[in-house]
C-alpha positions as CSV (number, residue, x, y, z in Angstrom):
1,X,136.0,-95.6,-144.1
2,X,135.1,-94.1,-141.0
3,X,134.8,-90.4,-139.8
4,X,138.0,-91.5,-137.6
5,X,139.8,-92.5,-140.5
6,X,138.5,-89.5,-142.4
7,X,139.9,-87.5,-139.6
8,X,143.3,-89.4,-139.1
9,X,143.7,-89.1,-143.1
10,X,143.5,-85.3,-143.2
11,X,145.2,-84.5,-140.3
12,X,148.2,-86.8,-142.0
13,X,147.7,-85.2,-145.2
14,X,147.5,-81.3,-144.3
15,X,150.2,-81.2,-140.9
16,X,146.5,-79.8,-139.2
17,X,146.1,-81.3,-135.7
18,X,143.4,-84.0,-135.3
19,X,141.1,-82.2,-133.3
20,X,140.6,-79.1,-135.1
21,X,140.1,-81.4,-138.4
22,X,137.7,-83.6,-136.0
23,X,135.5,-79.8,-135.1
24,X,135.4,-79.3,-139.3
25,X,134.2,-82.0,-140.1
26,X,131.7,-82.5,-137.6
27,X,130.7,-78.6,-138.4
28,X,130.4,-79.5,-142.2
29,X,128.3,-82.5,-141.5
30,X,125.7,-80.2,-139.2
31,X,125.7,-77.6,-141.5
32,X,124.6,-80.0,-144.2
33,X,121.8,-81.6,-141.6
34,X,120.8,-78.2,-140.6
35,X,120.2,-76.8,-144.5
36,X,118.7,-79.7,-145.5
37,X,116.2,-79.9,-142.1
38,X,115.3,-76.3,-143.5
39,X,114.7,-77.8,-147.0
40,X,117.8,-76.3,-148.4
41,X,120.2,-78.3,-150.8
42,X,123.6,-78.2,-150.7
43,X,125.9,-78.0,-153.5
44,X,129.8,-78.6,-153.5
45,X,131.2,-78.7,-157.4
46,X,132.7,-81.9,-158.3
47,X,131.2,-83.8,-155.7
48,X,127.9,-83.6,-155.0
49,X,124.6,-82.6,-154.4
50,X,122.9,-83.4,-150.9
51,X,119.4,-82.3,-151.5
52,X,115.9,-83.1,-149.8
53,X,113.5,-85.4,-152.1
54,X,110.1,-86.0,-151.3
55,X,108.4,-88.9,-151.2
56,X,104.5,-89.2,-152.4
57,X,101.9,-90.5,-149.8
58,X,101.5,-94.6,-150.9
59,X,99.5,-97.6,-149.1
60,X,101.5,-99.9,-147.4
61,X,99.8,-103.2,-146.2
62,X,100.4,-105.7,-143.3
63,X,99.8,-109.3,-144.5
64,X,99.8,-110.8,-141.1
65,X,96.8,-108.5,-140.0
66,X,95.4,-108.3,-143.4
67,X,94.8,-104.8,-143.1
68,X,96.0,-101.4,-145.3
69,X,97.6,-98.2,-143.9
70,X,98.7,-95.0,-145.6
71,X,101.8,-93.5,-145.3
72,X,101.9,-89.8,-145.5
73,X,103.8,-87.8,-148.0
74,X,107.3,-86.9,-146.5
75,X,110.8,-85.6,-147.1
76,X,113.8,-88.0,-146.8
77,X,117.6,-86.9,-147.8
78,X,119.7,-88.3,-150.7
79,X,122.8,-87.7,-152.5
80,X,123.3,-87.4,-156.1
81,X,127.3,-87.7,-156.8
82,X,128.6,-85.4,-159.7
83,X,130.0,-86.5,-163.0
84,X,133.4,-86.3,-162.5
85,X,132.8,-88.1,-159.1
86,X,130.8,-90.6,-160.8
87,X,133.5,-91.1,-163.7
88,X,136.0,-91.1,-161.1
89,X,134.8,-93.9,-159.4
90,X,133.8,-96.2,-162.2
């Protein structure tokens, strides 16, 4: 599903008009960029949790140079579904 058909589907659902669902939920999905650029996590009950995990500083090699590099330690994002989402879906 796309964030068009995201969009079309609540629109249908709530009588709102397209284009003020379209500004939500592109101001929900930079607000949950912008807390998690500042290391924050976000938490919505009985959905999810998008939080920031970090990853530890490893060796990666190339084989066609034969040579080793290190990768730093860094922070990516993930989400980690609730229960009830996770029940829901299986």
């Amino acid at each position: 599903m796309t964030k068009a058909e995201i969009v079309s589907e609540i629109a249908k659902s709530t009588g709102i008009d397209k284009a003020t669902v379209l500004t939500t939920v592109e101001k929900f999905m930079e607000t949950v960029k912008d807390s998690l650029a500042n290391n924050e996590n976000v938490y919505l009950r009985g959905f999810g949790s998008f939080i920031v995990k970090t990853r530890s500083e490893k060796t990666a090699r190339n084989i066609s140079k034969n040579t080793t590099i290190i990768i730093p330690k860094h922070n990516i994002p993930a989400f980690k579904p609730a229960k009830v989402f996770m029940d829901q879906v299986k």
